[in-house]
C-alpha positions as CSV (number, residue, x, y, z in Angstrom):
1,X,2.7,-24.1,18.6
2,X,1.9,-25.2,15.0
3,X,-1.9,-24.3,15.4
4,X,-1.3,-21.3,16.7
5,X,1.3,-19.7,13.8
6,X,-1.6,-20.4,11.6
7,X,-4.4,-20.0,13.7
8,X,-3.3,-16.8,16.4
9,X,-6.5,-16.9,18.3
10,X,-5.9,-20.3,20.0
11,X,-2.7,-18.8,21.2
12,X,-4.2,-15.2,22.9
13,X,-7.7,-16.8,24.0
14,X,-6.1,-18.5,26.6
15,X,-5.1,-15.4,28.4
16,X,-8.0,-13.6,27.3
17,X,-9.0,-11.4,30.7
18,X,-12.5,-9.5,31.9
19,X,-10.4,-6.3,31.3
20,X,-9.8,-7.2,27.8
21,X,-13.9,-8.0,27.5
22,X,-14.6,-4.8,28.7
23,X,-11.6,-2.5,26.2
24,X,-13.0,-4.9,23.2
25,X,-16.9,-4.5,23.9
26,X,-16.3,-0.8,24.5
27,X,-14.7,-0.2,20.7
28,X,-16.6,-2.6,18.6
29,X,-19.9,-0.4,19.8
30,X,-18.0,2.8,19.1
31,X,-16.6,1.4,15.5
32,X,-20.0,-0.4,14.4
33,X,-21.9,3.4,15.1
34,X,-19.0,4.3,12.7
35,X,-19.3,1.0,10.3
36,X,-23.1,0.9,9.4
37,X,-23.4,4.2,7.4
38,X,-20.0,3.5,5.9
39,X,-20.8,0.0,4.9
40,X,-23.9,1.4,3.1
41,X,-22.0,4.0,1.8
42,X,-19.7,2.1,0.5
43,X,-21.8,-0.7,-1.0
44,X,-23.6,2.2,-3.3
45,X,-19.8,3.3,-4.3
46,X,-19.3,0.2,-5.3
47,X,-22.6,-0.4,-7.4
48,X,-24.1,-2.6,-5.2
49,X,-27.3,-3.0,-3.0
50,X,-26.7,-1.7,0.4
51,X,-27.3,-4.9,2.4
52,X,-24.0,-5.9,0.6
53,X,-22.4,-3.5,2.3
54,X,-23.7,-4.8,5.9
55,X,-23.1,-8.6,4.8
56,X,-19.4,-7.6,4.2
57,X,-19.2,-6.4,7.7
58,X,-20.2,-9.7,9.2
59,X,-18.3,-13.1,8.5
60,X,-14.9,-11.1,7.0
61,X,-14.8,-9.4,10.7
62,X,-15.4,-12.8,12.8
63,X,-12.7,-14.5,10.1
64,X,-10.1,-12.3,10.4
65,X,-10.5,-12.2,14.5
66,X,-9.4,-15.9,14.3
67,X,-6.9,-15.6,11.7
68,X,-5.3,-11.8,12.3
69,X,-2.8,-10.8,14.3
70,X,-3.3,-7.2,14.4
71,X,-5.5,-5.8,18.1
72,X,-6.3,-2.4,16.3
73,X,-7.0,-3.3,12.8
74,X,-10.9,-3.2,11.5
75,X,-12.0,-5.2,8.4
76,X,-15.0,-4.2,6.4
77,X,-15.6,-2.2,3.3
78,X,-13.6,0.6,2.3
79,X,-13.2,2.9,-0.5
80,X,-10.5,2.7,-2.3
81,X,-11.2,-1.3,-2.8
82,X,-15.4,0.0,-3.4
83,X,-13.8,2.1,-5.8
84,X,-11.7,-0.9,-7.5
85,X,-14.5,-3.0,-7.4
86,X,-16.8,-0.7,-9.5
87,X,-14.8,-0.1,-12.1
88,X,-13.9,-4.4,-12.5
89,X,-17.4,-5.5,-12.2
90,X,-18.8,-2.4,-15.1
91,X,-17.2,-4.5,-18.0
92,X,-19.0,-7.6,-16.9
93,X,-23.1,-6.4,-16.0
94,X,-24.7,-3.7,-15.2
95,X,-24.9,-2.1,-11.7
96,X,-27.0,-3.4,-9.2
97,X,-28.2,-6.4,-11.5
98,X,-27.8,-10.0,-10.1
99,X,-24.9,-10.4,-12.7
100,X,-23.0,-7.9,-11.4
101,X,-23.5,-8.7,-7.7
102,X,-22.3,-12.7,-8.5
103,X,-19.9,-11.1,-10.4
104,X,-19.4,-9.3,-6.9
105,X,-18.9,-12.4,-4.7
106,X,-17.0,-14.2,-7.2
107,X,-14.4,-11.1,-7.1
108,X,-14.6,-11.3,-3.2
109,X,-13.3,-14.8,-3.3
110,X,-11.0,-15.2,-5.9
111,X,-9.6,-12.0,-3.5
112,X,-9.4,-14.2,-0.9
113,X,-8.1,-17.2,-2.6
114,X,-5.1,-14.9,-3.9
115,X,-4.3,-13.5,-0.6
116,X,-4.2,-17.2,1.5
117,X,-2.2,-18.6,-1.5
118,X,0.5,-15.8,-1.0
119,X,0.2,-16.0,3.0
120,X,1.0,-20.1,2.8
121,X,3.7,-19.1,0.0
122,X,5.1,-16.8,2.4
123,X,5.1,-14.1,-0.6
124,X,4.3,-11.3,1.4
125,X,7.4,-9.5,0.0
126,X,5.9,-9.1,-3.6
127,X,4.0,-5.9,-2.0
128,X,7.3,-5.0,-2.2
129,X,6.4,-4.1,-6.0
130,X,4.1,-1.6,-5.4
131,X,6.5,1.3,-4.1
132,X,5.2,4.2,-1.7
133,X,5.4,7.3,-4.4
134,X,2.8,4.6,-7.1
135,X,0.3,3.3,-3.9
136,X,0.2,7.5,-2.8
137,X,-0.5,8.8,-6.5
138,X,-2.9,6.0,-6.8
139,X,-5.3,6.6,-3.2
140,X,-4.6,10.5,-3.9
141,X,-6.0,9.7,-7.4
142,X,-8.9,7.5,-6.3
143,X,-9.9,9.7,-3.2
144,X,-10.7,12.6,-6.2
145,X,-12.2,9.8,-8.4
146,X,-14.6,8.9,-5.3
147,X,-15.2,12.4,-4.5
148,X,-16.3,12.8,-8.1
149,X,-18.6,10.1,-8.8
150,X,-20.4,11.2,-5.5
151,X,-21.2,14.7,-6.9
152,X,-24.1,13.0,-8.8
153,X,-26.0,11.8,-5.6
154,X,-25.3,15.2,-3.8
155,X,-27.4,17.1,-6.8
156,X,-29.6,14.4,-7.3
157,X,-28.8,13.6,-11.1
158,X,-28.2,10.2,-13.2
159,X,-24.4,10.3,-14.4
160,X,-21.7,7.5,-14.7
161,X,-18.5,7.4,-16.3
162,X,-14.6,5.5,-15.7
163,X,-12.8,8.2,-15.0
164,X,-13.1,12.3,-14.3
165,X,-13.2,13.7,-17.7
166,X,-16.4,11.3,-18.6
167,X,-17.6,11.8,-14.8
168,X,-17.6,16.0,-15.1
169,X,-19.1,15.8,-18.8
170,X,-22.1,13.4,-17.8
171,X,-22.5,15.8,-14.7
172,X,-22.2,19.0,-16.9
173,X,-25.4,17.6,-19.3
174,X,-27.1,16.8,-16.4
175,X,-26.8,20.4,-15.2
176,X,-30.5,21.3,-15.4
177,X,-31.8,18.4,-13.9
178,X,-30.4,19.3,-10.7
179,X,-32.9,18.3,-7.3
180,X,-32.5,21.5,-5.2
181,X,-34.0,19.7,-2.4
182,X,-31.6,16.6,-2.3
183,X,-28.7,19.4,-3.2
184,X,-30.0,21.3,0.2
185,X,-29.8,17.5,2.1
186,X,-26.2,16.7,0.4
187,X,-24.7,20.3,0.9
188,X,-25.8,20.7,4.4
189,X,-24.4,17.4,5.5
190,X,-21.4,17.8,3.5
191,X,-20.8,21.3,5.3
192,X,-22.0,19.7,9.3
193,X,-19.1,17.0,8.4
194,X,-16.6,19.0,7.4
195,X,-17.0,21.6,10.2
196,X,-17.4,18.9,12.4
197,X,-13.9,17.7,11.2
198,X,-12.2,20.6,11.3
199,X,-13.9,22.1,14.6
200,X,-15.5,19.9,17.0
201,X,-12.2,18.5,18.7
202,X,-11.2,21.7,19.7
203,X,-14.6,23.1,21.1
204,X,-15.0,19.2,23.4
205,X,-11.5,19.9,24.9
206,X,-12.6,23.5,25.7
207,X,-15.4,21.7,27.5
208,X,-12.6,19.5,29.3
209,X,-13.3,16.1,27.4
210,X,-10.4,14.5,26.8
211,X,-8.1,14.0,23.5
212,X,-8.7,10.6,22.6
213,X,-12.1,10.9,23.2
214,X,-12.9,14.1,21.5
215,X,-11.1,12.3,19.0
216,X,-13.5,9.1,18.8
217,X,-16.6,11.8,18.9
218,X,-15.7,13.2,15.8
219,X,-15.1,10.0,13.9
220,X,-18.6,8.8,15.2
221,X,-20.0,12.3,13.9
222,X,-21.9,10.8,10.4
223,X,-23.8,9.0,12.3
224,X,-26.0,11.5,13.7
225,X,-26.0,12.6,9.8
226,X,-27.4,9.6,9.0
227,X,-29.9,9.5,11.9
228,X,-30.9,13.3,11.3
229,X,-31.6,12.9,7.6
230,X,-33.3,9.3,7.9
231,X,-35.7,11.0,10.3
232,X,-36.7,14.2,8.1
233,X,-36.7,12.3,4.6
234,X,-39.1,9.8,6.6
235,X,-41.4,12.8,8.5
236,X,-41.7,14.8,5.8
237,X,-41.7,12.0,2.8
238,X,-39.3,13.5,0.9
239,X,-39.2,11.0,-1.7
240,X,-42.3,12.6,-3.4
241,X,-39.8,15.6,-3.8
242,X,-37.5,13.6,-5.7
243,X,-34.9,12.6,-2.6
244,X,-33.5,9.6,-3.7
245,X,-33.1,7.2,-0.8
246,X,-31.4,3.8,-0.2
247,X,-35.0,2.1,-0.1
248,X,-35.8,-1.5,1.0
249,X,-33.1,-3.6,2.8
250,X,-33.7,-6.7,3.5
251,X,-34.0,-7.7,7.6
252,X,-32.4,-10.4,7.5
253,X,-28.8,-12.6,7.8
254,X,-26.9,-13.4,4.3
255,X,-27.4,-17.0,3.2
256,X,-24.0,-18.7,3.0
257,X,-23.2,-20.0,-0.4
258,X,-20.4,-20.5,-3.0
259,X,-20.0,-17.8,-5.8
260,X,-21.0,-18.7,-9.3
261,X,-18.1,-20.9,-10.6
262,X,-18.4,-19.5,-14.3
263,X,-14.4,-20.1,-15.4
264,X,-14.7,-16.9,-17.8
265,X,-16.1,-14.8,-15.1
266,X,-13.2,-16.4,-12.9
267,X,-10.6,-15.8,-15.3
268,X,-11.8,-12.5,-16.3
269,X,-11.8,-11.4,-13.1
270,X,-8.2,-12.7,-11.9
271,X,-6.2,-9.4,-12.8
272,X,-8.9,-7.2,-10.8
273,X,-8.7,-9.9,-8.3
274,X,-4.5,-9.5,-7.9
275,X,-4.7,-5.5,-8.2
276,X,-7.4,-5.2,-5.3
277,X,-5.3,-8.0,-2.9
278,X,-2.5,-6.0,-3.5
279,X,-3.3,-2.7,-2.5
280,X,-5.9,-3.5,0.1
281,X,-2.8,-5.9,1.5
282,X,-0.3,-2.5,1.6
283,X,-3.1,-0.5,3.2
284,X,-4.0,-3.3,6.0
285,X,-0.7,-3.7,6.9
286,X,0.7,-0.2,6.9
287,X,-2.3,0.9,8.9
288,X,-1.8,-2.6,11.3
289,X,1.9,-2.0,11.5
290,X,1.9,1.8,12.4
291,X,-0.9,1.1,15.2
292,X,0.8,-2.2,16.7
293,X,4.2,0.1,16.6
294,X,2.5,2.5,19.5
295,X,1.4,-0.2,21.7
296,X,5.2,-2.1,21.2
297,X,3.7,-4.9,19.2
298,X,4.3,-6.9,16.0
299,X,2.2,-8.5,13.3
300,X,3.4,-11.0,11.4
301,X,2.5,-9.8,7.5
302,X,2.0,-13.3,6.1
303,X,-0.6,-14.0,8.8
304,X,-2.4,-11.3,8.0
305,X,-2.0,-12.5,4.2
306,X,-4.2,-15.6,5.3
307,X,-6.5,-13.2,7.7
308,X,-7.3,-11.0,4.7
309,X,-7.9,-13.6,2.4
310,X,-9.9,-15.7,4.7
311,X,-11.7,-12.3,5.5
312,X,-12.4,-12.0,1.5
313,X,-13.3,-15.7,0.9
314,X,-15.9,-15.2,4.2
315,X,-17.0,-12.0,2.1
316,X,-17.5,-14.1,-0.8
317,X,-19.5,-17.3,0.6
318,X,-22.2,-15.1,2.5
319,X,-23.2,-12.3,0.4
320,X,-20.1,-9.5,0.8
321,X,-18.0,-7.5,-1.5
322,X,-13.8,-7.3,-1.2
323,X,-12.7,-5.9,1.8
324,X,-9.7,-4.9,3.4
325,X,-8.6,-2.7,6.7
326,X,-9.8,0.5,6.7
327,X,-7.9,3.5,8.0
328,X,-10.1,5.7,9.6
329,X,-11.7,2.8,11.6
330,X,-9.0,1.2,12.7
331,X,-7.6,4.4,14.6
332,X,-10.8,4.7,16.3
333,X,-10.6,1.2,17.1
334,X,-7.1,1.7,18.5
335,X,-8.1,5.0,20.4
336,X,-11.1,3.7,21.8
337,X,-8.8,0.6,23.4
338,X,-9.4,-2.2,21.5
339,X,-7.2,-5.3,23.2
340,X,-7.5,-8.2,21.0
341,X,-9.0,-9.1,17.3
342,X,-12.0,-10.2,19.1
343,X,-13.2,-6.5,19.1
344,X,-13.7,-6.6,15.2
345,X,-15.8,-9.9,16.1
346,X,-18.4,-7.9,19.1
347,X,-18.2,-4.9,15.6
348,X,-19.7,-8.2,13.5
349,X,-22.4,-8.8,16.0
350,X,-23.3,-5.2,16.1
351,X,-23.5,-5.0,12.4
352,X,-26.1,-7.8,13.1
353,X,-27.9,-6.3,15.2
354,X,-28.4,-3.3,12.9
355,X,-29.6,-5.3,10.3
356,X,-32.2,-7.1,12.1
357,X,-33.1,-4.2,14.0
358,X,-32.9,-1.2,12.0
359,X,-33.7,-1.6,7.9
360,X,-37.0,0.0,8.3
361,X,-35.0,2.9,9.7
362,X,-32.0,2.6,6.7
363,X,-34.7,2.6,3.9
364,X,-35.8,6.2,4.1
365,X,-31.6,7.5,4.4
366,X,-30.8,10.0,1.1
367,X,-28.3,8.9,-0.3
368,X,-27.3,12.3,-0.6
369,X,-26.1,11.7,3.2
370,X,-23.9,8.7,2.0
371,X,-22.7,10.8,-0.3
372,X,-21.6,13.6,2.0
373,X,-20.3,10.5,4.1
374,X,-17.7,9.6,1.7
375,X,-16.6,12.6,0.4
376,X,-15.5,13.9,3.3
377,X,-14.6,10.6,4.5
378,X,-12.2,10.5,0.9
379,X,-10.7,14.0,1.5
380,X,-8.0,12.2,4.1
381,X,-6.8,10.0,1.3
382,X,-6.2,13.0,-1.5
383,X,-2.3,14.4,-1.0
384,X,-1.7,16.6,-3.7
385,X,1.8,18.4,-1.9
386,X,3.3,15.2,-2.0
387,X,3.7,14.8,-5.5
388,X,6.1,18.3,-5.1
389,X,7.5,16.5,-2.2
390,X,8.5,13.2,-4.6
391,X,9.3,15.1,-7.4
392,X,11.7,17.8,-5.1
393,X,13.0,14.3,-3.9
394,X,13.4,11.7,-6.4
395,X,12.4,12.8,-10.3
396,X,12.1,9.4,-10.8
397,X,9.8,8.3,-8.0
398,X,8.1,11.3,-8.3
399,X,7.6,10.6,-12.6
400,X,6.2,7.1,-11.1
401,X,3.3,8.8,-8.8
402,X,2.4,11.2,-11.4
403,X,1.7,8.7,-14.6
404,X,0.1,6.4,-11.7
405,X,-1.9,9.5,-10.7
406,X,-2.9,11.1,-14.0
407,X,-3.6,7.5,-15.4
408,X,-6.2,6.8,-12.8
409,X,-7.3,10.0,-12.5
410,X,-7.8,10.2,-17.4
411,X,-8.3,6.5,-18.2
412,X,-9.1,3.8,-14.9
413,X,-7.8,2.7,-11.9
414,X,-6.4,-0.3,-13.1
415,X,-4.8,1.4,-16.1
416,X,-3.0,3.6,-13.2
417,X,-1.6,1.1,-10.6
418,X,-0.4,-1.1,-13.5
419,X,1.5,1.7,-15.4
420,X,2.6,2.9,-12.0
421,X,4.0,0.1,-11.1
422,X,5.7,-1.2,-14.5
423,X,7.2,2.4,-14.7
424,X,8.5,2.2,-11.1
425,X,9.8,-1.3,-11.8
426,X,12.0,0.3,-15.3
427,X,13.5,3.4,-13.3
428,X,14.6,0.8,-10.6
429,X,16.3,-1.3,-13.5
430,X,17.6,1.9,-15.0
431,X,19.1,3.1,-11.8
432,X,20.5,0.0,-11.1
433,X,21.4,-0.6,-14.3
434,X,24.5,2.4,-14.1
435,X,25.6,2.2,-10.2
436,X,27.3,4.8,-8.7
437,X,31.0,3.8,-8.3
438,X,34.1,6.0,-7.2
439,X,37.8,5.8,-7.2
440,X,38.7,6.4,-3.5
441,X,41.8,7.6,-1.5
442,X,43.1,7.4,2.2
443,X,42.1,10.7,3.9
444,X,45.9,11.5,5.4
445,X,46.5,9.4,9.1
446,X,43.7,7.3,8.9
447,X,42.5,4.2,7.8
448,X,39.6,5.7,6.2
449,X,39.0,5.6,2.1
450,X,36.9,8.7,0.2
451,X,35.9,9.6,-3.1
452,X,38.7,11.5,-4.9
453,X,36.5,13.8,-6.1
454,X,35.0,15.3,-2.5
455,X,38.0,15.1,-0.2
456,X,41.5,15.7,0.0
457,X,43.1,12.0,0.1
458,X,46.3,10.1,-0.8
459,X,46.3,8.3,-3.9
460,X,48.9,5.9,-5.6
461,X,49.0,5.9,-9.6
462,X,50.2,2.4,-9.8
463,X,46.8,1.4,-7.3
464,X,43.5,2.1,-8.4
465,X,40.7,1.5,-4.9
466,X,37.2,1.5,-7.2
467,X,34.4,1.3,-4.5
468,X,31.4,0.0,-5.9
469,X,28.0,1.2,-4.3
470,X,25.3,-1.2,-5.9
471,X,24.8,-5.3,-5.9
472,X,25.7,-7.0,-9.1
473,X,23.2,-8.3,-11.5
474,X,22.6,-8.9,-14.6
475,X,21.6,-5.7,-15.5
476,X,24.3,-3.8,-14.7
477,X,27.3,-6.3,-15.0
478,X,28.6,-5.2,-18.7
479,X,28.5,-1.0,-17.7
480,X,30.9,-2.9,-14.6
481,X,33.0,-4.2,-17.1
482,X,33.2,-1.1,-19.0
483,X,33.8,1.1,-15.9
484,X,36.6,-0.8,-15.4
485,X,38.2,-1.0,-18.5
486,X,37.7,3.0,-19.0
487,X,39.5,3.2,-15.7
488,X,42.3,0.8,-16.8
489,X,42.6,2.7,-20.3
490,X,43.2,6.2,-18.4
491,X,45.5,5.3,-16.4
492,X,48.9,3.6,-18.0
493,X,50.9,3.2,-14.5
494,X,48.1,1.1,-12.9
495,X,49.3,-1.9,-11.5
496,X,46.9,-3.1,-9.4
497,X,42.6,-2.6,-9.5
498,X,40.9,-3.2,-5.8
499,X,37.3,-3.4,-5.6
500,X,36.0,-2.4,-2.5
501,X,32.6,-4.2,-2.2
502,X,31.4,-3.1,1.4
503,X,27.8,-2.5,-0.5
504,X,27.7,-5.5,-2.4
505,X,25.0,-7.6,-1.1
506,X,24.6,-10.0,-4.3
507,X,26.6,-10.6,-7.1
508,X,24.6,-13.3,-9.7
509,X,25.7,-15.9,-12.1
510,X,25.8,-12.5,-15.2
511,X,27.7,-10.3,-12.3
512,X,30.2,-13.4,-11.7
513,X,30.8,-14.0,-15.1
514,X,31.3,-10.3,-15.9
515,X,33.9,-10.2,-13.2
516,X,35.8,-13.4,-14.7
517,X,36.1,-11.3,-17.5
518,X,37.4,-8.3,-15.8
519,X,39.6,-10.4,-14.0
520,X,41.1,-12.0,-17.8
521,X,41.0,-8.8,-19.4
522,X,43.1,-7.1,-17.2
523,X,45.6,-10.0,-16.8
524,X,46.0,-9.3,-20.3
525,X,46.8,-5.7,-19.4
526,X,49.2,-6.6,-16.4
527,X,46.9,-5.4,-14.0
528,X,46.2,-7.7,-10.8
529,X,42.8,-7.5,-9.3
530,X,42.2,-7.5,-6.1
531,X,38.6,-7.4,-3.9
532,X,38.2,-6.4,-0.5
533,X,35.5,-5.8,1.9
534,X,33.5,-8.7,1.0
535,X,30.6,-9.6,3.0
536,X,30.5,-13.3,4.2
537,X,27.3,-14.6,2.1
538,X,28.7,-13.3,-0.7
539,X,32.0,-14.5,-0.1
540,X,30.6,-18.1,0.9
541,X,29.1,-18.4,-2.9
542,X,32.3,-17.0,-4.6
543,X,34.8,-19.9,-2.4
544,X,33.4,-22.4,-4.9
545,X,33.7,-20.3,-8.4
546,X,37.1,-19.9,-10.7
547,X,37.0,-16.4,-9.7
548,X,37.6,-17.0,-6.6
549,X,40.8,-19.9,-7.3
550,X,42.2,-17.8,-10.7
551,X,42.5,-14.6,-9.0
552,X,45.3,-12.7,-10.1
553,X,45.4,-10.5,-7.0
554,X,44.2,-11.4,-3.8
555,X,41.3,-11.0,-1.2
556,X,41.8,-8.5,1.1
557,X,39.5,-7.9,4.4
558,X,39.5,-4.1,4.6
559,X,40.1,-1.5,2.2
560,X,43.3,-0.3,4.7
561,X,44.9,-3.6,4.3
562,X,45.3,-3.3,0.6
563,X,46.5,0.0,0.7
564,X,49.2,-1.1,3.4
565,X,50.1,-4.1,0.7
566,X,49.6,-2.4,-2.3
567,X,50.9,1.0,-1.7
568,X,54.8,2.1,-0.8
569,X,55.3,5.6,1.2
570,X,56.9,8.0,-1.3
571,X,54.4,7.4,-4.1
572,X,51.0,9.1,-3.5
573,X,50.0,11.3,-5.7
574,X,47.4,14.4,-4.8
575,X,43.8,14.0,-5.3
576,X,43.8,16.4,-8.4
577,X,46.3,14.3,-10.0
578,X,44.6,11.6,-9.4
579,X,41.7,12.8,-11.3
580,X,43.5,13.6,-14.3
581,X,45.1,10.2,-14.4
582,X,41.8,8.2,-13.4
């Protein structure tokens, strides 16, 4: 059982079934038609030779089908992390030069080596960090900084930059040096994907194919891009009219080795390293998690933790860039009825194939097609309405996506996650920093306690019922303290304080002290104070503090019960009252 938590394939092998062969040969042909022009693609994103792009589709696929636990999910190169990659490696070489491709590796496995250090650590909750509204305004931001730095190949001009406004100026003084004939390639393919995308499912179920399939169809669609363009740039030799193409790729299988071990290049790389395990971990596993949900399945996310970081390290040792699971893919694997991880290994084989069979083929493909590939491959990540949605929502969360968005989009990518997520971590402080409490009454007849400003409830002026709607912590233990005391000083009847503490999930060593002091304080005033509604971890920790033994009230189970011994019929007050005198 212990091989198996860390090693899932020795566990579902054993049942491995003919029917399963068939479902999992069936989808790794279907996702490595898909895979080939995206792993070129890709590699040229990322500033790297295209082989790179093929090598990272081999080992990382066979690795994380021995170590993953997802069926669906599909491993390779993908943009966002092409994207990250790019703009980590430009500070160390130059594209394309053997620095910056060992630079490369030695950022694939220091990925790796992060992510199977979290998976053993079990920290697969420090994703946690990187909330939903900053991981959106980041992939909306880097699908438009993709989309971007492809314009260059589609016109057929030399221009570089780290973010749009350097990007659209290098394109603008390029203006005249346009190619028209590698803008004719770039546009039409561009324009075939994009009708293809928005079209073709709806003309192959008029022709009574089915859903899922027309589905698959138009995900396999570049490839007949790819083919179609390879075949004119090679019949008509449209190099000599300027066409850039991806040119030689070398036949054969990457040589496994270890990554330079240069400790400043190691060390330099680290933050890169974190940011691109991070959000190639969120992506993986939201994409893993929302597929496995539909076929009533679970993955366990430190698992894949190791699975991703073996995947990386593989990526590293024979010749790959990072990699991660890539969206688009993995439905397709999913829809075409992939049964096990052992479909990503049959897409590794076919990956092989391709790169022993086919390179004389790949070396006369425009880039321009690539280009046209990701671009319209990148238009599913950008999300523009739901920044209005956040913002409509939650100003802060919706503050967070925008710096995280804008940032990427006017200084770098890792300038935007980083600010993203240090600004999401402050607002969470912040909020937490002032909870919401309310001073609550019995709604008449029942044994049910409401705020006194929303409802019509019974009140007692001697017994003040202050629910509290937020954990304790250190950051917002003295505005406790002051609540309380405001609440004491407005009210000169008060005998008794209860806090209700149904939401209180933690109260630390600052909160505990804090309430030590509340509890002196308003000794001092001769006001007893009471908690109730204390849930059983917290109350196990508090048995064995002098809060819990100098008490000047008592502990009450429900909120009810210290209104039946606090209050006495004939002294309730209205809620308005009570507001004036709370």
């Amino acid at each position: 059982m212990s091989l198996e938590r860390w090693i899932p394939i020795v566990g579902w092998v054993r049942r491995y079934q003919r029917a399963q062969f068939s479902r999992d040969a069936l989808a790794a042909v279907i996702v490595t038609l898909m895979l080939v022009p995206q792993a070129l693609a890709y590699a040229l994103l990322a500033g790297l030779p295209p082989e790179m792009g093929l090598y990272a589709s081999m080992l990382p696929l066979v690795l994380y089908a021995i170590f993953g636990t997802s069926a669906s999910l599909a491993v390779g190169p993908v943009a966002v992390a092409a994207l990250m990659t790019a703009s980590a490696l430009s500070t160390f070489a130059t594209p394309g030069s053997p620095e910056y491709i060992g630079a490369a590796l030695v950022l694939a496995a220091l990925s790796g080596l992060i992510l199977i250090a979290m998976g053993v650590l079990r920290l697969g909750f420090l994703v946690n960090f990187l909330s939903h509204p900053v991981i959106s305004g980041f992939i909306t931001a880097s699908g438009i900084l993709i989309a971007i730095s492809q314009l260059k190949h589609i016109v057929g001009v030399e221009a570089s930059g780290h973010n749009v406004i350097e990007m659209l100026s290098a394109l603008l003084a390029q203006w005249q040096q346009v190619n028209l004939t590698t803008l004719a390639i770039g546009a039409s393919v561009w324009g075939y994907l994009w009708l293809c995308r928005q079209r073709l499912v709806g003309w192959l179920l008029a022709l009574g194919m089915s859903a899922s399939a027309s589905s698959i169809a138009v995900k396999a669609v570049p490839i007949s891009a790819v083919v179609i363009t390879t075949l004119l740039a090679w019949g008509l030799n449209l190099a000599q009219y300027g066409v850039d193409v991806v040119g030689f790729v070398p036949s054969g299988l990457p040589a496994i080795a270890l990554p330079g071990l240069d400790q400043s290049l190691w060390l330099g790389l680290l933050p890169a390293a974190l940011l691109i395990s991070l959000v190639g971990f969120v992506e993986s596993v939201s994409v893993a998690q929302t597929l496995a949900a539909k076929r009533r399945q679970r993955i366990d996310p430190n698992q894949e933790l190791i699975a991703l970081g073996m995947a990386n390290l593989g990526a590293g040792i024979s010749g790959g860039s990072p990699v991660s699971g890539g969206f688009s893919r993995s439905v397709v694997n999913f829809e075409a009825g992939a049964a096990t991880p052992l479909a990503g290994a049959f897409t590794a084989l076919g990956i092989v194939l391709a790169t022993l069979l086919l390179t004389d083929l790949l070396a006369f493909l425009p880039t321009a097609t690539l280009a046209a590939t990701i671009i319209v491959a990148v238009s599913t990540l950008i999300d523009l309405p739901a920044v209005k949605r956040t913002w409509q929502y939650s100003r802060s969360d919706g503050l967070a996506m925008i710096v995280t968005l804008l940032l990427t989009l006017l200084h770098s990518v890792e300038m935007g996650i980083v600010s993203g997520v240090v600004l999401s971590l402050g607002l969470h402080l912040y909020r937490t920093s002032q909870p919401h409490s309310a001073v609550v009454g019995r709604v008449p007849g029942t044994e049910h306690f409401r705020n006194v400003k929303r409802h019509q409830v019974e009140t007692d002026k001697r017994v003040a019922i202050l629910r509290i709607d937020e954990s304790l912590y250190f950051a917002n233990a003295r505005y406790l303290e002051d609540t309380v005391m405001a609440l004491t000083a407005r009210a000169p009847s008060l005998q008794h304080m209860v806090l209700t503490c149904q939401a209180v999930n933690i109260i630390d060593a600052s909160a505990l002290e804090s309430l030590e002091a509340i509890n002196a304080r308003l000794k001092d005033a001769g006001v007893m104070l009471h908690l109730a509604e204390v849930k059983g971890p917290v109350m196990d920790r508090l048995k064995d503090t002098e809060l819990y033994h100098e008490l000047t009230g008592q502990m009450f189970f429900t909120t009810f019960e210290a209104w039946q011994a606090l209050v006495h019929p004939g002294q309730a007050l209205t809620a308005a009252e009570c507001q004036h005198a709370c």
